[in-house]
VEXDREN-2710 file (C-alpha; in Angstrom, 1 decimal):
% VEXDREN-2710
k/r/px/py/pz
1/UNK/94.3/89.8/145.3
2/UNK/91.3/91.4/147.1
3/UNK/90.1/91.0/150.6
4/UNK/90.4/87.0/151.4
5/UNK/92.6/86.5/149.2
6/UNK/90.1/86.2/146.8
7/UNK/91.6/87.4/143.0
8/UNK/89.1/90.1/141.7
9/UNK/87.3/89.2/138.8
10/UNK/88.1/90.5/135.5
11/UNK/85.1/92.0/133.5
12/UNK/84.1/90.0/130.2
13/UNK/85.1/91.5/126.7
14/UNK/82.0/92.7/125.3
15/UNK/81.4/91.3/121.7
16/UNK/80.9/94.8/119.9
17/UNK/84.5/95.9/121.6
18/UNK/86.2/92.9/119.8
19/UNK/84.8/93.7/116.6
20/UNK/85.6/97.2/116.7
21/UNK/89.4/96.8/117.8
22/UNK/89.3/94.3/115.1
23/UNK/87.9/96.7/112.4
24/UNK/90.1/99.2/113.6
25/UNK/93.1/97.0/113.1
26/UNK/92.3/95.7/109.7
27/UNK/91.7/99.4/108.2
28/UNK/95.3/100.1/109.7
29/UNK/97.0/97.1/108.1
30/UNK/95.4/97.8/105.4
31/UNK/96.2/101.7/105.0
32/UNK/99.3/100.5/105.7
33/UNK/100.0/97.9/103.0
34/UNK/98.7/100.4/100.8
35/UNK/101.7/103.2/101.9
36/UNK/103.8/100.6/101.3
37/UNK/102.6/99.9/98.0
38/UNK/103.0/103.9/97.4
39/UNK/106.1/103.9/98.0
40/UNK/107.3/100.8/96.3
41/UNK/106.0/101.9/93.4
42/UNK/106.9/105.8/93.4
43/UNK/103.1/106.6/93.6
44/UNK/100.9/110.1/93.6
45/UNK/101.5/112.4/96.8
46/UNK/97.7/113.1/96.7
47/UNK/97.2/109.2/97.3
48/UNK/100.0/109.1/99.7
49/UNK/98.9/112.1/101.8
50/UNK/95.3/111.1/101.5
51/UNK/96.7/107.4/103.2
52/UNK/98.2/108.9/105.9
53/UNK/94.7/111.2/106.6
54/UNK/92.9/108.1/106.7
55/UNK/95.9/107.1/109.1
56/UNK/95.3/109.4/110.9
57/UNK/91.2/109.6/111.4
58/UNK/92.4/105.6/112.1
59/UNK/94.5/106.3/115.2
60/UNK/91.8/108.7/117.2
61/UNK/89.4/105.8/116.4
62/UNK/91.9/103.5/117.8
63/UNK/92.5/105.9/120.6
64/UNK/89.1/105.6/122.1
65/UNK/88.5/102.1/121.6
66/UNK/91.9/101.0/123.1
67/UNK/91.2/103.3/126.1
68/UNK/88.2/101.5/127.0
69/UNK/89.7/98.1/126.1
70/UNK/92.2/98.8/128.4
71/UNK/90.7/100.5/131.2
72/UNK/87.7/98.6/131.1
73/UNK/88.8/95.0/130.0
74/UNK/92.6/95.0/130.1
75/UNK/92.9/94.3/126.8
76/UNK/96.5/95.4/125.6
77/UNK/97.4/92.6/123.4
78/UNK/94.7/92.9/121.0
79/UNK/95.2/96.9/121.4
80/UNK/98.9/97.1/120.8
81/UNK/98.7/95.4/117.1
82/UNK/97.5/98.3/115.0
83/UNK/100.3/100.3/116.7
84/UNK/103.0/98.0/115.8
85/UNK/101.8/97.9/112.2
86/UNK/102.1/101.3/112.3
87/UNK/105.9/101.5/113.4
88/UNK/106.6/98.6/111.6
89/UNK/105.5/100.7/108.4
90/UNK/107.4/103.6/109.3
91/UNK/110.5/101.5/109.8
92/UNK/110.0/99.8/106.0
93/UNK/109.2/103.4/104.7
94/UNK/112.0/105.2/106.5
95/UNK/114.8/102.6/105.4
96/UNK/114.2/102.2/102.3
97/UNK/112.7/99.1/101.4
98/UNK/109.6/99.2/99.8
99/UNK/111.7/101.4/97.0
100/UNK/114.4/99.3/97.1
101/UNK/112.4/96.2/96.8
102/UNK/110.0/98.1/94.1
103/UNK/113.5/98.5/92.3
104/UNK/114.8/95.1/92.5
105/UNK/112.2/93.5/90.7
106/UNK/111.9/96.5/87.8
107/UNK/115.5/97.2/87.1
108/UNK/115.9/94.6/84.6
109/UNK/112.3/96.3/83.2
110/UNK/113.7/99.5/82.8
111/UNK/117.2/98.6/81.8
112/UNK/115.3/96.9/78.7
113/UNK/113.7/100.5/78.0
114/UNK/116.7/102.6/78.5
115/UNK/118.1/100.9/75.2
116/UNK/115.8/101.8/72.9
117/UNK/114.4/105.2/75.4
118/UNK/111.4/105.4/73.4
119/UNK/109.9/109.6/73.9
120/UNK/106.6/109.4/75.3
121/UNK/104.4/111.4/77.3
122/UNK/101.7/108.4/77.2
123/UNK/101.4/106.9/80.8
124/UNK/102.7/103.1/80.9
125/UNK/104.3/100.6/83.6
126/UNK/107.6/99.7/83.6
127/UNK/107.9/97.0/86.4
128/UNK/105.7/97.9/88.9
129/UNK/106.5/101.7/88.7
130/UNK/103.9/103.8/86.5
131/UNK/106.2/105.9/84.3
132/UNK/104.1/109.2/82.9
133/UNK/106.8/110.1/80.0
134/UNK/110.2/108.8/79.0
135/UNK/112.4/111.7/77.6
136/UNK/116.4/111.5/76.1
137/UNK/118.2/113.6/77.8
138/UNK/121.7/114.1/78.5
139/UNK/123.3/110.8/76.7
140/UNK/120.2/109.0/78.3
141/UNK/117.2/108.4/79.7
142/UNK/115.0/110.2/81.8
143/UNK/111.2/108.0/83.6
144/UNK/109.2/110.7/84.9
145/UNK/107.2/109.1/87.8
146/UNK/103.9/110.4/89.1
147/UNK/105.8/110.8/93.0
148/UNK/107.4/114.4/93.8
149/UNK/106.3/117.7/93.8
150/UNK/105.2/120.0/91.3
151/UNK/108.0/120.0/88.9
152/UNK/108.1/116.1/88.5
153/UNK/110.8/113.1/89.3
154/UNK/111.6/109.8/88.4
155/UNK/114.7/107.2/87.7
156/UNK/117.0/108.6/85.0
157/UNK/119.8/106.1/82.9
158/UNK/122.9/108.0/82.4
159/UNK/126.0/106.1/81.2
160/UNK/128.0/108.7/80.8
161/UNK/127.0/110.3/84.7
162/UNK/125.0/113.3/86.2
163/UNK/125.3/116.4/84.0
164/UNK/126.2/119.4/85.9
165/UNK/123.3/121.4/87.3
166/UNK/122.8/124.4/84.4
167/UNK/120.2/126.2/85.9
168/UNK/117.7/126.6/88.9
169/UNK/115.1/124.8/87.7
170/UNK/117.5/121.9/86.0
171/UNK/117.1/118.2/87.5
172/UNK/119.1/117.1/90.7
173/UNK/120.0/114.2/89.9
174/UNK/121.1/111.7/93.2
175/UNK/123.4/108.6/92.5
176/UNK/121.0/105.7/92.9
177/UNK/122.4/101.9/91.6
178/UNK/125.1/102.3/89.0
179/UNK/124.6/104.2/86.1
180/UNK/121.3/104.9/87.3
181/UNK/120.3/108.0/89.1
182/UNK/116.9/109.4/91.1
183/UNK/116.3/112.7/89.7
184/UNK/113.7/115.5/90.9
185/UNK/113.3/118.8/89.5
186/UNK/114.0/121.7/92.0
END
């Protein structure tokens, strides 16, 4: 309250702050939909790392405008929605389950594949992960997936379990559901 108990007025929300924050907001859902989506589906670290640029460009955008919308026009609902997006994204990612998900609807998919484990080096979807070559290996099945670094990784089917590592630049191979396995090359 200010002098007379008169409550001081608050300042109107200008129409070209709204539609900013708004923009702002949408790009982040957006982005972030689409890291999900990367990492459901195993995708490209130049698409992933080019996301989370955009991400970031995002936030100092939303920086600004939130500091005006909040100093100016005490705005902090409408500002603290991209931000919660944004740790709600991180949670998924860091738990697990856009992978996991990703997984539960393809495992029949690739469980088909691993009888037959057609060699191929021709890019094709399996589910909703894109698998860049299929390769026996080991009593199994290796589904080299375009996420990782250099040397490649993927989902590998091995019945009879992980093969010792032989080498230094042989696949790790981490228990994953079963007889399946994640397997990176190090």
């Amino acid at each position: 309250m200010g002098d007379g108990g008169v409550a001081p007025l608050r300042r109107p929300v200008p129409r070209w702050w709204t539609i900013i924050i708004f923009g702002v907001t949408g790009l982040v859902i957006v982005d972030c939909l689409w890291l999900l989506w990367q990492n459901m589906v195993d995708g490209r670290l130049s698409v992933t790392g080019s996301l989370l640029f955009g991400l970031l460009a995002l936030g100092v955008c939303w920086l600004v405008v939130a500091a005006v919308g909040m100093i100016a026009y005490r705005q902090f609902v409408m500002v603290a929605v991209a931000p919660a997006v944004v740790v709600l994204t991180g949670l998924l990612g860091w738990f697990g389950v856009p992978e996991q998900f990703g997984w539960l609807v393809s495992k029949s998919h690739f469980e088909q594949a691993a009888q037959t484990c057609d060699e191929t080096t021709a890019g094709h979807r399996i589910g909703v992960f894109t698998v860049e070559a299929v390769q026996r290996k080991d009593g199994g099945c290796l589904f080299r997936t375009p996420g990782g670094f250099v040397g490649g990784s993927g989902f590998a089917y091995l019945p009879g379990g992980a093969p010792p590592k032989s080498g230094e630049y042989d696949e790790r191979y981490r228990p994953y559901d079963g007889v399946w396995y994640r397997y990176s090359l190090s």
